[in-house]
C-alpha positions as CSV (number, residue, x, y, z in Angstrom):
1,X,-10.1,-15.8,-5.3
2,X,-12.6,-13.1,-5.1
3,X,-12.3,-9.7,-4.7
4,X,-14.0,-9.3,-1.1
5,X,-11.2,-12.0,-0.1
6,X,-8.4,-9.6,-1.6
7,X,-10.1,-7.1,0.1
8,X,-9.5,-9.0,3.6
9,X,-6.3,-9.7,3.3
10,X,-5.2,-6.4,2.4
11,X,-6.8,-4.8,5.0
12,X,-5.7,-7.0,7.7
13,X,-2.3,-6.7,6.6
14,X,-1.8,-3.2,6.8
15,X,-3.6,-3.0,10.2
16,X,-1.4,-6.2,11.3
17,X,1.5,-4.2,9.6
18,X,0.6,-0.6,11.2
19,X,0.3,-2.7,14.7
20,X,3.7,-4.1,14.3
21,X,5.5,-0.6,13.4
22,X,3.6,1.7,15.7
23,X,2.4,-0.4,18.8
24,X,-0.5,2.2,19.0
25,X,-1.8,2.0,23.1
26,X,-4.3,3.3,24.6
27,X,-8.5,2.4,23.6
28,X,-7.6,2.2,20.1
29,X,-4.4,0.0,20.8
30,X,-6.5,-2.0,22.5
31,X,-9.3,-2.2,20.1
32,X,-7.3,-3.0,17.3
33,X,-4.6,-5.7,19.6
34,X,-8.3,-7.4,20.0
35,X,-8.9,-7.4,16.6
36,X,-5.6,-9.2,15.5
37,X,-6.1,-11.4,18.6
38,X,-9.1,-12.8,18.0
39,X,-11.5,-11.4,15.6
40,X,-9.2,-11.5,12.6
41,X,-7.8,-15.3,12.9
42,X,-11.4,-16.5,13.5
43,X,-12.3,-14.4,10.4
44,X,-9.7,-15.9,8.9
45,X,-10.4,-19.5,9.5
46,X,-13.5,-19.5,8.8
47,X,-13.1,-18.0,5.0
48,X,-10.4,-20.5,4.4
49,X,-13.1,-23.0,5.1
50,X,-16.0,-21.2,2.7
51,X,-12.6,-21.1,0.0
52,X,-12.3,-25.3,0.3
53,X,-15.9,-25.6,-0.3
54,X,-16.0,-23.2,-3.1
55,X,-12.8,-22.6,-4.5
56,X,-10.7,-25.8,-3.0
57,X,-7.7,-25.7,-1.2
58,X,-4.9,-23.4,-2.8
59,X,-7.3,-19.8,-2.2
60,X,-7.3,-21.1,1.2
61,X,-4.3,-21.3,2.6
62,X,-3.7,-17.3,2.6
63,X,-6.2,-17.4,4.9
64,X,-5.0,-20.2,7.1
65,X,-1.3,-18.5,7.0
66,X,-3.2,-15.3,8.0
67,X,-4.7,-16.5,10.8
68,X,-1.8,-18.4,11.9
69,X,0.3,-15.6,11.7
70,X,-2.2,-13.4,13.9
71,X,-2.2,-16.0,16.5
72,X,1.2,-16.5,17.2
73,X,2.1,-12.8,16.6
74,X,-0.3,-10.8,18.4
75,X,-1.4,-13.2,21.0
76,X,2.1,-13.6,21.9
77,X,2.8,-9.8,22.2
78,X,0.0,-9.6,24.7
79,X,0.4,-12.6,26.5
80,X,4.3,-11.0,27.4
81,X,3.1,-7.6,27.7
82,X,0.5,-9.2,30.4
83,X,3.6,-11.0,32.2
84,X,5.4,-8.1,32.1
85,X,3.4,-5.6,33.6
């Protein structure tokens, strides 16, 4: 795996984590709830495909667990909080 992959993931686990602990509102919640909706899982997706090309198929599935975890986290969470309100 390369280091700008590493990179990723950490950094979109700690905001995923810091999402999950704090449920930060306001413009930045909102920001960052759009980032883990969509931004990050199509992110994600799409390096898992770069990783089969170039690296095969066991760098990629970080990736693919990534963005499956962002999907049915954090589009969940706003789909309820949308129901809810």
């Amino acid at each position: 795996m390369y280091s700008w992959q590493i990179i990723y993931l950490v950094l979109v686990v700690a905001l995923a984590s810091f999402v999950l602990l704090r449920s930060p509102e306001g413009t930045a919640g909102k920001i960052m709830t759009f980032i883990l909706n969509w931004l990050a899982p199509y992110t994600s997706i799409t390096i898992a495909f770069v990783a089969i090309f170039q690296q095969g198929f066991l760098p990629a599935l970080p990736f693919f667990a990534l963005a499956g975890f962002c999907f049915i986290t954090f589009l969940k969470r706003s789909t309820n909080a949308t129901q809810n309100n």
